[in-house]
VEXDREN-2710 file (C-alpha; in Angstrom, 1 decimal):
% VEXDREN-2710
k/r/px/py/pz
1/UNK/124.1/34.8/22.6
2/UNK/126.2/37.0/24.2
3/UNK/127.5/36.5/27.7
4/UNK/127.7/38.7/30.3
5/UNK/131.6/39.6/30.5
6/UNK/130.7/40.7/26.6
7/UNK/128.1/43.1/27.3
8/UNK/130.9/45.0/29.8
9/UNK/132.9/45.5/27.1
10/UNK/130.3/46.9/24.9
11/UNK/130.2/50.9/24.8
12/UNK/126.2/52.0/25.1
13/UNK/125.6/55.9/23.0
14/UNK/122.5/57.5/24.0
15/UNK/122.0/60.2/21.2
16/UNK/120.0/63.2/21.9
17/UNK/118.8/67.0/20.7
18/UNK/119.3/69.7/22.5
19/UNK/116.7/71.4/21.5
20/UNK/115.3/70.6/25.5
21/UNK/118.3/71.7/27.1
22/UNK/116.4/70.6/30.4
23/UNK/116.2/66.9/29.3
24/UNK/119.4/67.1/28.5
25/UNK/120.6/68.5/31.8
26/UNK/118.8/65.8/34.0
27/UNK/120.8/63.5/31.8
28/UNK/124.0/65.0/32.8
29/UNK/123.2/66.2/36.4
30/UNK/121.4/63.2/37.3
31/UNK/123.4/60.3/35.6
32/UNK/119.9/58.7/33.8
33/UNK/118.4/57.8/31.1
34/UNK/114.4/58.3/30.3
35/UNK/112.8/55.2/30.2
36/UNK/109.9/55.9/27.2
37/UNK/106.7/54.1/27.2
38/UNK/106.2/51.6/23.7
39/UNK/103.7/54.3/22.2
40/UNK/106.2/57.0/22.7
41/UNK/109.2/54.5/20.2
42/UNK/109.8/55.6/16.7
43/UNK/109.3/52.5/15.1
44/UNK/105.6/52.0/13.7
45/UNK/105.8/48.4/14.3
46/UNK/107.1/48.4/18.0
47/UNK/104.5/46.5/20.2
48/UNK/103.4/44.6/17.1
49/UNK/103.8/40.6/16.6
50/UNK/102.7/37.3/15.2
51/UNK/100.7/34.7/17.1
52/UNK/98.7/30.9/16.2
53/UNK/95.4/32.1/18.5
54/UNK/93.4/28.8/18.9
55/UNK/90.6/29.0/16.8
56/UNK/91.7/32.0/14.7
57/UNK/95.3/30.6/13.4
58/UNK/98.8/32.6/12.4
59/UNK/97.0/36.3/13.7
60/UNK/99.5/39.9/13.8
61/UNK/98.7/41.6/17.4
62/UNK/99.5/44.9/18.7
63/UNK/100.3/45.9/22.2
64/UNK/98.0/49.1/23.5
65/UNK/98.3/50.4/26.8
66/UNK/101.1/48.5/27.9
67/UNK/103.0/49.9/31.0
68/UNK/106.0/48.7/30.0
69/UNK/109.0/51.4/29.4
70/UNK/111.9/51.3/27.3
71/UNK/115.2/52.5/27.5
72/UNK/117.1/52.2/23.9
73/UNK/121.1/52.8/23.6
74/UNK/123.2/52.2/20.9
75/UNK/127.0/50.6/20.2
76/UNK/127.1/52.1/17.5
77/UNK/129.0/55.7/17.4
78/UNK/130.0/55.8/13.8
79/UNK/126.5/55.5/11.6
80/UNK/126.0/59.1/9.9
81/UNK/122.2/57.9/10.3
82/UNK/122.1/57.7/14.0
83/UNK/123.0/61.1/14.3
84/UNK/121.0/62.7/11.7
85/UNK/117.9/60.6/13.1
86/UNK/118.3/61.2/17.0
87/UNK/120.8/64.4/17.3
88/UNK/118.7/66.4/15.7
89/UNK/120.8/66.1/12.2
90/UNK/124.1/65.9/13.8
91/UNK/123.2/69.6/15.9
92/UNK/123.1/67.1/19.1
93/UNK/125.1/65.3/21.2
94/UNK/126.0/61.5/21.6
95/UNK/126.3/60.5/25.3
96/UNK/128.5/57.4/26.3
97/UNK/126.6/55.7/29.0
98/UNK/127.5/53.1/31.4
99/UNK/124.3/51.9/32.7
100/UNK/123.9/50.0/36.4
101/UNK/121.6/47.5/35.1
102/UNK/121.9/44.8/32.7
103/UNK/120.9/45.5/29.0
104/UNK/119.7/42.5/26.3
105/UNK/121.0/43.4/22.8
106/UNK/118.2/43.4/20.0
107/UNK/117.9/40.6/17.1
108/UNK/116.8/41.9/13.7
109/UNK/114.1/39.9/11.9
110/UNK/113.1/39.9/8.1
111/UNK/109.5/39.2/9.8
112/UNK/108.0/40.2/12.7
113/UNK/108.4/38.5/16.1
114/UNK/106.3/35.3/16.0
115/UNK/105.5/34.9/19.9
116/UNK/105.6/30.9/21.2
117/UNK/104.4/29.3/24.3
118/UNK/107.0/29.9/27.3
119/UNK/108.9/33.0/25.9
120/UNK/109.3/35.5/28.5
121/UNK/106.7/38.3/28.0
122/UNK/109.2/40.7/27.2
123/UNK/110.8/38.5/24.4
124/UNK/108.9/40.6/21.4
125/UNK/110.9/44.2/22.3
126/UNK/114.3/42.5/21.8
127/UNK/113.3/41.2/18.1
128/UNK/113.0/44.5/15.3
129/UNK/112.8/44.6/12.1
130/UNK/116.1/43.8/9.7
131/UNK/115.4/48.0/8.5
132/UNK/116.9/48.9/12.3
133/UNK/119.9/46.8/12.2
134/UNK/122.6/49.8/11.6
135/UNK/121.5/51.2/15.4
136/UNK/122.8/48.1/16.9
137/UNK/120.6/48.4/19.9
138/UNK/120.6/47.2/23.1
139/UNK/117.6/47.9/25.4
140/UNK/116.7/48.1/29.1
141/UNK/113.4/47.3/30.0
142/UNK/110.8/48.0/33.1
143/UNK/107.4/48.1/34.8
144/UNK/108.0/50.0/37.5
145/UNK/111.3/52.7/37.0
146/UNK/110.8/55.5/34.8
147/UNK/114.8/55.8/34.6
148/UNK/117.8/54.0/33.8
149/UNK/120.4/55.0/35.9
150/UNK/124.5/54.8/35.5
151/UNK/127.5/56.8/34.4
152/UNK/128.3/59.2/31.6
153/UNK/131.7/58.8/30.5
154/UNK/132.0/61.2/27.8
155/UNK/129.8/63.6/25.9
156/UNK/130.3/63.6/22.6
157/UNK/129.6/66.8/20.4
158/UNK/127.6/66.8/17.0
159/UNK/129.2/67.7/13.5
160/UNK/126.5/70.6/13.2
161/UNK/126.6/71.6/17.0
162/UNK/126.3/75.3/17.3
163/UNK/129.2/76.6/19.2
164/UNK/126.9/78.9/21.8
165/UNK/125.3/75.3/22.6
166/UNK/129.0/73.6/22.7
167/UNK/129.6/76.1/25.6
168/UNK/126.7/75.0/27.5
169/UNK/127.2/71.3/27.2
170/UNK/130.7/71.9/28.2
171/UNK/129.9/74.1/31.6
172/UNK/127.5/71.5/32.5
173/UNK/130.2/68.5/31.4
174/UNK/132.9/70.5/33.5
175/UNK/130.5/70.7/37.0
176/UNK/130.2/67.3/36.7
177/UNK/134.2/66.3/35.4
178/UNK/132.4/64.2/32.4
179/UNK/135.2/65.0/29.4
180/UNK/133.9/66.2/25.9
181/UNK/135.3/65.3/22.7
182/UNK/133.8/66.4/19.3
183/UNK/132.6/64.2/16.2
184/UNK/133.8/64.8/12.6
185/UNK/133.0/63.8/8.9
186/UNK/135.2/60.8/7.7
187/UNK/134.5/62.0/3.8
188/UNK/136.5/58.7/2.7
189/UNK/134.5/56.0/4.6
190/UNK/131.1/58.2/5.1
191/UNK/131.3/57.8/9.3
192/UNK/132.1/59.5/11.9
193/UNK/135.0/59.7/13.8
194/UNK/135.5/60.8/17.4
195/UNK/138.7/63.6/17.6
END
């Protein structure tokens, strides 16, 4: 487990389209992070997980209409998958984010996670499946905000980013003296590199 002088050293990428430029500016303006409800996650299986009910034995649940939100950030910068998957095919931007609250990084299961008396009730959104393990995520979690609040450090531009939408990100960036640097294609290792 890591401690908590690890996590600081840890850089946290929140990748995103542009293709709602507003979203995007309330990231920027606003130093936050949208805090998604479990429905709202990508993965099928998110909210999903094993239990022994008495009576019934080994039983999968599923989580509905849970008010829990989710904040999900990555420490991972280099995967060609990332950005194809949540910068809308490398068109996007990756945002490095310092957040002001503490984040638990994920464990990756071949199974899913297999709940047991005294875990803490948020225990089953740190455990994924081992298909997720190239995002490397770490994850915030809440009840009550809606937001994850911190500090961008850099905005990182997409391979594919259209140039008109490189001049917006970079007025925006500028207002706010967050400095921009650009992604490109390592064609020998398949990754990207930050220039």
């Amino acid at each position: 487990m890591e401690s908590k002088s690890d996590i600081t050293q840890v850089k946290f990428y929140k990748y995103r389209s542009l293709n709602n430029f507003e979203r995007f500016a309330d990231i920027v303006v606003n130093h936050r992070l949208y805090c998604s409800s479990i429905a709202d996650l990508n993965d099928p299986m998110e909210g999903f997980f094993h239990a022994n009910i008495v009576d019934h034995g080994f039983v999968t649940l599923e989580i509905s209409e849970d008010q829990t939100r989710v904040c999900s950030l990555s420490s991972n910068i280099e995967d060609i998958r990332l950005w194809a998957h949540y910068a809308d095919d490398h068109r996007g931007v990756a945002i490095a984010f310092q957040p002001n609250e503490k984040l638990t990084k994920v464990s990756y299961s071949e199974k899913l996670y297999h709940i047991k008396e005294g875990d803490h009730k948020y225990q089953r959104l740190f455990t994924k499946l081992i298909a997720w393990e190239y995002e490397k995520e770490y994850r915030y979690i809440s009840e009550e905000k809606h937001f994850l609040e911190g500090k961008i450090q850099k905005i990182i531009l997409g391979v594919k980013t259209p140039e008109a939408t490189k001049d917006l990100v970079r007025i925006i960036a500028e207002k706010q003296n967050i400095p921009i640097f650009q992604s490109k294609l390592d064609t020998e290792k398949y990754k990207i590199k930050i220039t």
